[in-house]
C-alpha positions in Angstrom: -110.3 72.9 -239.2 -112.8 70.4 -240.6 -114.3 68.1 -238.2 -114.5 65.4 -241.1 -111.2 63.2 -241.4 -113.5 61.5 -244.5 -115.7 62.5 -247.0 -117.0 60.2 -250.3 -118.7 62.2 -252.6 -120.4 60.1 -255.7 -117.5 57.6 -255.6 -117.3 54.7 -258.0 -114.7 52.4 -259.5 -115.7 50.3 -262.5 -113.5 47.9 -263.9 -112.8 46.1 -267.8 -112.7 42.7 -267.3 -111.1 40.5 -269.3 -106.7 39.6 -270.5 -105.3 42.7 -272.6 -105.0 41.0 -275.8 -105.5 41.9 -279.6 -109.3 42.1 -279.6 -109.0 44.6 -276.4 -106.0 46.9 -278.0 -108.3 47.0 -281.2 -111.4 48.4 -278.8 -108.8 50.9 -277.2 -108.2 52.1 -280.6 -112.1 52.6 -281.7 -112.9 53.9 -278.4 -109.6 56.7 -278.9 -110.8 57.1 -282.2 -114.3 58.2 -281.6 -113.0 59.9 -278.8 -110.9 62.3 -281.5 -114.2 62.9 -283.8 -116.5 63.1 -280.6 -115.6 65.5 -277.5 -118.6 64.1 -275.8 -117.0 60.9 -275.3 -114.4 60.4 -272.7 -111.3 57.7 -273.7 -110.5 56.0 -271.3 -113.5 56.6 -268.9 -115.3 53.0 -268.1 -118.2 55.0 -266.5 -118.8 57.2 -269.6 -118.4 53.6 -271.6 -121.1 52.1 -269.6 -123.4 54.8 -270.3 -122.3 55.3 -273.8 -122.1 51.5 -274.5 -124.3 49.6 -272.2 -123.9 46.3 -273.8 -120.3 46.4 -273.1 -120.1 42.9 -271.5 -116.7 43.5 -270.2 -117.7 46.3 -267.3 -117.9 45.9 -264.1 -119.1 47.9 -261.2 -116.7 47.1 -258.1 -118.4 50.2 -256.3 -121.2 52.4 -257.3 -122.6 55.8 -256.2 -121.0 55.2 -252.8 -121.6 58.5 -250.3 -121.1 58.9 -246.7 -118.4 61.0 -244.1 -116.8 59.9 -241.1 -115.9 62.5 -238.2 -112.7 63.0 -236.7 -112.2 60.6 -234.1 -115.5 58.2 -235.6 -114.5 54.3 -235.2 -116.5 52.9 -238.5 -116.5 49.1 -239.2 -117.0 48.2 -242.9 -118.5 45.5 -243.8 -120.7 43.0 -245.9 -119.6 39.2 -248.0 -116.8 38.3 -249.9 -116.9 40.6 -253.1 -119.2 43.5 -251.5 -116.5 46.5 -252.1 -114.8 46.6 -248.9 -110.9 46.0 -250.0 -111.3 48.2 -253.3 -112.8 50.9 -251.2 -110.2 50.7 -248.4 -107.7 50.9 -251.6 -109.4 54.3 -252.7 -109.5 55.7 -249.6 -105.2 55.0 -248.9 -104.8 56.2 -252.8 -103.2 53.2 -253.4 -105.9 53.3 -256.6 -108.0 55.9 -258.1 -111.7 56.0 -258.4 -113.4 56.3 -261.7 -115.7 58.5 -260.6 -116.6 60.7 -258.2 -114.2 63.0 -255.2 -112.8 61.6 -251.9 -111.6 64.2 -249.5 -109.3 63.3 -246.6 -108.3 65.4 -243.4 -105.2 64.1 -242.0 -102.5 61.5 -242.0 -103.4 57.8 -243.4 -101.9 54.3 -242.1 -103.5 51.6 -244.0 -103.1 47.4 -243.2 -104.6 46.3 -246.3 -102.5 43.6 -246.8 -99.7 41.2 -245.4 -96.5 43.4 -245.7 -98.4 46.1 -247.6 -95.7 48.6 -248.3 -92.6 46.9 -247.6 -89.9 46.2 -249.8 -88.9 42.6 -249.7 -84.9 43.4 -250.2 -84.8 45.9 -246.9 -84.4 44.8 -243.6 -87.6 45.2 -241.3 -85.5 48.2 -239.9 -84.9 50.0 -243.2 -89.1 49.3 -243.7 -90.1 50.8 -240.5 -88.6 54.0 -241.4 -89.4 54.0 -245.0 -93.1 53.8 -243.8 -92.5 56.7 -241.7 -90.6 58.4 -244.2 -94.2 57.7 -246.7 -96.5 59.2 -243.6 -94.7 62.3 -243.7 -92.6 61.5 -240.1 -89.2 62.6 -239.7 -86.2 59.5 -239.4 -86.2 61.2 -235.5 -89.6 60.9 -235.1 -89.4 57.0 -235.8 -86.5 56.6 -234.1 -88.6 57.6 -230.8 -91.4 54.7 -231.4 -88.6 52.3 -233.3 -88.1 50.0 -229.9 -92.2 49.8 -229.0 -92.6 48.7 -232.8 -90.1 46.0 -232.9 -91.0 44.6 -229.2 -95.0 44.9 -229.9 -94.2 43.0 -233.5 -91.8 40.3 -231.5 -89.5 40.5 -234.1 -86.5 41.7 -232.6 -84.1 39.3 -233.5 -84.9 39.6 -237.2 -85.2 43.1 -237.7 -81.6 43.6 -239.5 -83.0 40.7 -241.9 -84.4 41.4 -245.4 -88.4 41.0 -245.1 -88.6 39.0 -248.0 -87.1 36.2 -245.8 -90.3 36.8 -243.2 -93.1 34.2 -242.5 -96.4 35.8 -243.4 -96.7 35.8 -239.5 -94.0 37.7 -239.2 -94.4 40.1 -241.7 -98.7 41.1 -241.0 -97.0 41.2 -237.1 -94.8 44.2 -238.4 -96.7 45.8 -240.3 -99.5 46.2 -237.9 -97.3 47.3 -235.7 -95.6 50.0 -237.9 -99.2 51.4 -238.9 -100.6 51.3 -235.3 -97.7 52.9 -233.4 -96.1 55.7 -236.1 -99.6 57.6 -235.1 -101.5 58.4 -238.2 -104.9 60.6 -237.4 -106.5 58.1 -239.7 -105.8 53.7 -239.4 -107.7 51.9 -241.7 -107.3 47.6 -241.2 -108.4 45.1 -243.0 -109.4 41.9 -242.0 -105.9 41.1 -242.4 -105.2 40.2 -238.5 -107.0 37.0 -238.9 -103.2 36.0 -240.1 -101.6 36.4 -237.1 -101.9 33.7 -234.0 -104.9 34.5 -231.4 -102.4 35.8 -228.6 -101.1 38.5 -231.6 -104.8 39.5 -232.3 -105.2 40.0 -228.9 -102.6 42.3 -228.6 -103.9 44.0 -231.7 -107.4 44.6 -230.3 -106.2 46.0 -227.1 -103.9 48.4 -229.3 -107.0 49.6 -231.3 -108.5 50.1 -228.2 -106.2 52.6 -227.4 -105.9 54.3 -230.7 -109.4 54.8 -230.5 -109.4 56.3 -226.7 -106.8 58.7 -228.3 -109.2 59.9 -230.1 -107.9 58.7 -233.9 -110.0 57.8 -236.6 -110.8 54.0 -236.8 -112.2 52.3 -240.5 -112.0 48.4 -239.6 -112.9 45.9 -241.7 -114.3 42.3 -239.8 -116.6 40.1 -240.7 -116.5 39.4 -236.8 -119.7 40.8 -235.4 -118.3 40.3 -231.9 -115.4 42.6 -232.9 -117.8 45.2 -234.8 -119.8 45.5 -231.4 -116.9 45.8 -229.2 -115.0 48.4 -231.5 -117.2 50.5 -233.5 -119.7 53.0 -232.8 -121.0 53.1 -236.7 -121.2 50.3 -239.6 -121.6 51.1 -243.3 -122.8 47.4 -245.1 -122.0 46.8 -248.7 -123.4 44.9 -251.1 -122.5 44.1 -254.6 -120.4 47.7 -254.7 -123.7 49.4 -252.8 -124.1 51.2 -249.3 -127.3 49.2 -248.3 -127.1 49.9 -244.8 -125.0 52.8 -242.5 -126.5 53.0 -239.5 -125.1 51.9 -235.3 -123.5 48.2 -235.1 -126.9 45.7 -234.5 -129.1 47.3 -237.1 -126.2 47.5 -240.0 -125.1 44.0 -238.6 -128.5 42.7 -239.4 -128.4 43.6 -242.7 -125.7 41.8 -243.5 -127.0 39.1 -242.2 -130.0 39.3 -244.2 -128.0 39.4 -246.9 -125.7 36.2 -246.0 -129.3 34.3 -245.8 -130.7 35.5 -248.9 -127.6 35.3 -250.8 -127.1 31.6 -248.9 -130.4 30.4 -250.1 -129.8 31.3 -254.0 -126.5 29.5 -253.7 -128.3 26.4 -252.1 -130.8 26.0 -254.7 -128.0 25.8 -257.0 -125.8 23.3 -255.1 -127.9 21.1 -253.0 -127.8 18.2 -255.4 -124.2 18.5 -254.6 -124.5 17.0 -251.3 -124.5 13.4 -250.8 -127.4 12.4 -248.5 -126.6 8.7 -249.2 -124.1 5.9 -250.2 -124.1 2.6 -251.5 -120.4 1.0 -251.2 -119.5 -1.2 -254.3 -119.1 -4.7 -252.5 -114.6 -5.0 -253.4 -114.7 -0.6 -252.2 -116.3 -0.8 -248.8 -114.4 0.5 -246.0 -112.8 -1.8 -243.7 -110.4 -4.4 -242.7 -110.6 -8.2 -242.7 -113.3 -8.0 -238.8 -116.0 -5.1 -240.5 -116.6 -3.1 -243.3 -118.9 -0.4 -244.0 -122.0 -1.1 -246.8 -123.5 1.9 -247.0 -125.5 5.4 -245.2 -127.7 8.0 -245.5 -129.5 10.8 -244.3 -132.9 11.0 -243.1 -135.7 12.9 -241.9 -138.3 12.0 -239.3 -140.1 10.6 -242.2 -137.7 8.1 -242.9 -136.6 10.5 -246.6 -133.4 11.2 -247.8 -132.4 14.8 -246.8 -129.7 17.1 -248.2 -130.9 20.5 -246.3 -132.6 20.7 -242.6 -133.6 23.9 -241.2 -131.8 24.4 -237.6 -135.2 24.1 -235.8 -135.7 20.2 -237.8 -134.0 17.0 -236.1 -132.7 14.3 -238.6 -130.7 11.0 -238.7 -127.8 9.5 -239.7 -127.7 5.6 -240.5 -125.4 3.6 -241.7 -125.4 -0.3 -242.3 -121.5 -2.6 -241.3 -121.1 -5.9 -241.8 -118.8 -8.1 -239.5 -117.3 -10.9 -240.7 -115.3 -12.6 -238.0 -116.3 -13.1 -234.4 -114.3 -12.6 -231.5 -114.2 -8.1 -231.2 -116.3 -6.2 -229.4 -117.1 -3.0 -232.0 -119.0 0.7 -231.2 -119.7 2.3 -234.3 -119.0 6.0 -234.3 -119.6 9.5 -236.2 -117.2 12.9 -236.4 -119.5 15.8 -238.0 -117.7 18.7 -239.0 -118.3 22.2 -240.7 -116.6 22.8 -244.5 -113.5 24.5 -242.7 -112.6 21.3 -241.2 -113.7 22.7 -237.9 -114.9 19.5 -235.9 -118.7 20.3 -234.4 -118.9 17.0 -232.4 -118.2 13.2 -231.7 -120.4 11.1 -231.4 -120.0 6.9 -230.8 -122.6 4.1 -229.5 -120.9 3.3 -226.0 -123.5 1.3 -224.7 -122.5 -0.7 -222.0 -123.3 -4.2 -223.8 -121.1 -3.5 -226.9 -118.4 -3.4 -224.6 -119.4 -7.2 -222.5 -120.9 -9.0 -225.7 -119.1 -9.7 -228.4 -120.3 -8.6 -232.2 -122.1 -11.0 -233.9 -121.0 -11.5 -236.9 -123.5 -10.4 -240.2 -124.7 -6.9 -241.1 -125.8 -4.0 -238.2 -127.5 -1.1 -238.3 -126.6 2.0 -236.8 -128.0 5.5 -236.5 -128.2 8.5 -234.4 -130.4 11.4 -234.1 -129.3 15.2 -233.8 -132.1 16.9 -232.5 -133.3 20.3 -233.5 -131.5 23.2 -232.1 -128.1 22.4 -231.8 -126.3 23.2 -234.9 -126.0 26.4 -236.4 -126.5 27.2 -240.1 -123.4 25.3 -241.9 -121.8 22.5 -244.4 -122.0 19.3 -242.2 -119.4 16.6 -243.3 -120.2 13.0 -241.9 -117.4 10.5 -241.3 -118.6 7.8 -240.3 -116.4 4.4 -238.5 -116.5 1.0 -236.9 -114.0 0.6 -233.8 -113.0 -1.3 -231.3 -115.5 -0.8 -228.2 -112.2 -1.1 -225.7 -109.8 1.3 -224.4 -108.1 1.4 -227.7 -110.6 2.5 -229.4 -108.8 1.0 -232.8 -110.8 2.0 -236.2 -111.1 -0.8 -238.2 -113.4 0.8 -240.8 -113.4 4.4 -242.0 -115.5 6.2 -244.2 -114.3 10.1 -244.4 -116.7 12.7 -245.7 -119.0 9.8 -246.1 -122.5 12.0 -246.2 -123.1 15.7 -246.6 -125.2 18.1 -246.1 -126.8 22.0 -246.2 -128.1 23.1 -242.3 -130.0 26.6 -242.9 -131.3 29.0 -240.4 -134.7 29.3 -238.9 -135.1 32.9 -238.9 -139.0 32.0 -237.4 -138.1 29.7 -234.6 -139.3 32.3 -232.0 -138.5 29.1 -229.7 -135.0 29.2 -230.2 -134.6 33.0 -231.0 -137.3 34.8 -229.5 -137.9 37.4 -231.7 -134.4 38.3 -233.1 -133.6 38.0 -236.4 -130.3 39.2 -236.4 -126.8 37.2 -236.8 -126.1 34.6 -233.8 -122.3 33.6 -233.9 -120.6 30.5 -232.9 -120.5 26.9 -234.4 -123.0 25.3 -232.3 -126.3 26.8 -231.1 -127.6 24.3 -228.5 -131.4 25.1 -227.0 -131.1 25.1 -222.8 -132.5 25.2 -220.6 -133.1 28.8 -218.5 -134.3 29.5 -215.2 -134.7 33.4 -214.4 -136.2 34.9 -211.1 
């Protein structure tokens, strides 16, 4: 028996882009046509149309010239950004589409988790899809019967299983199905990010079951664009980009391609957007923020030369000013800053609570405010600025509220040796805070 469970010979998958309309069924007819007076061209074939017709502006190249095995019992991570390949190649590889070129070659049973409730059929009860799926893997109804209970209990969905799955929260149904895949015992699983669906308790349970499909010696293609879970899985990753292999080497060194890539990619898509960002604003005098005690007049974002700045390498400090003006005596106000990533995530919160805002009371007029974040705190991201005037108190009331106020581009230092040392590889988490170490 072979010791490869997968081999990818030459494989690529090119697609025609575009709505079928008249214009395209007229092309399907030329290209038929000149396939009858002209055996050397292939209808039909987008790869022999590309090379035939390379001003086609309709072709695309999902994946191209893609080559590599993966041994028996091998847990291999695919990865690279949005776009690279990875979900048509996982597609390929569980025939659930063909390639249009080149020979895929596969030694043993496949599960695939490609997609929430990939495989089920909305009108059957979870029950009737559990066997069905086993029924597709080749597994007799006793067979299934024998891991039925351990699938239901490890999916939680035990009180729902006699209910069509159409009815199922995405939750529920990406529960299932990972649990159907992972427990009917195919010698290949392939999973796609998919699990970042379920709840973290759920993914928890799912990485401790790969870890045990991969001590049984099963063959592992996981697709994450968590390096944490890469390095705690997988002994191999294969990086794609733009339909390309560009990397297939052990965990850090095909991790920090893709990192590379992120960057570099990043960086075009900055010079392009930057004048996107807002690094000041100027409220029209009836639109400022407030209530009838302060309203915000306007902020920015500056360097430590006192210029507007959109984009601030991680190793750079900068400020954030903005200007209030109070209009009736008698509060005591702390003006205050959330900062968060383009998710939404909040990073931090940040408010003057000096000890004299809270005993004197704000004169009335205009205030200015700022704040520095020094270098070395923030990793690369969007920052979002919302900036606020509240009461200095125990209540903390907002009286003035500008959301989303300032924006802008943080990018990574890939030189600061300070910060990194010499690495130059992906560093993960939102913040990335230079401390203080003391080794013996």
């Amino acid at each position: 028996m072979s010791s490869l469970a997968i081999s990818i010979e030459n494989v690529s998958k090119i697609y025609r882009l575009g709505e079928i309309n008249r214009s395209q069924f007229f092309g399907d007819v030329r290209r038929w046509a000149k396939s009858k007076f002209n055996p050397d061209h292939t209808f039909g074939d987008p790869e022999t149309e590309a090379e035939q017709e390379p001003k086609a502006p309709d072709l695309f190249y999902a994946l191209k010239n893609i080559n590599f095995d993966i041994k028996q019992g091998e847990t291999v991570a695919i990865i690279g950004a949005n776009g690279a390949g990875k979900s048509t190649l996982l597609k390929i590889i569980s025939r659930i589409t063909a390639p249009s070129r080149g020979a895929i070659r596969i030694n043993g049973r496949i599960g695939s988790l490609l997609e929430v409730g990939t495989g089920f059929q909305g009108d059957l009860t979870g029950r009737d899809n559990v066997y069905m799926n086993g029924a597709i893997l080749g597994m007799s109804r006793k067979e299934v019967a024998s891991k039925f209970d351990d699938i239901v209990s490890f999916a939680g969905v035990e009180k729902f299983i006699d209910t069509p799955v159409k009815h199922y929260s995405s939750g529920m149904n990406v529960r299932l199905a990972f649990s159907v895949a992972a427990f009917l015992e195919p010698e290949i699983l392939i999973v796609d990010e998919v699990l970042s669906v379920g709840d973290q308790q759920f993914q928890n349970k799912c990485m401790q079951r790969l870890k045990d499909i991969i001590k049984d010696g099963r063959t592992v293609l996981f697709v994450s664009h968590g390096a944490g879970q890469v390095r705690e899985l997988c002994t191999r990753a294969i990086c794609l980009r733009k339909g390309e292999v560009i990397c297939d080497d052990e965990p850090n060194k095909a991790l920090d391609h893709y990192q590379a890539t992120l960057i570099e990619d990043g960086e075009a898509y900055a010079q392009k957007t930057v004048n996107d960002y807002i690094s000041e604003v100027i409220f029209k005098e009836a639109e400022r923020p407030g209530d009838e005690v302060v309203k915000i007049i306007s902020a920015r974002i500056l360097d430590e030369s006192h210029n507007l700045l959109k984009r601030v390498k991680t190793s750079e400090r900068f400020k954030v000013e903005f200007e209030y003006e109070v209009s009736k005596r008698g509060n005591y106000l702390s003006p205050w800053c959330t900062v968060c990533d383009e998710r939404g995530n909040i990073l931090f919160w940040t408010a003057d609570t000096a000890e004299n805002l809270r005993g004197e009371e704000t004169k009335a007029g205009r205030h200015r405010t700022s704040f520095t974040v020094p270098a070395r705190l923030l990793s690369p991201s969007k920052l979002f600025f919302s900036l606020g005037v509240g009461d200095a108190g125990t209540s903390a009331q907002a009286r003035a509220q500008a959301p989303n106020a300032l924006s802008m581009l943080v990018e990574d230092d890939l030189q600061d040796e300070a910060a990194r040392g010499v690495y130059r590889g992906l560093i993960a988490g939102f913040m990335r805070p230079k401390l203080e170490w003391e080794t013996q």
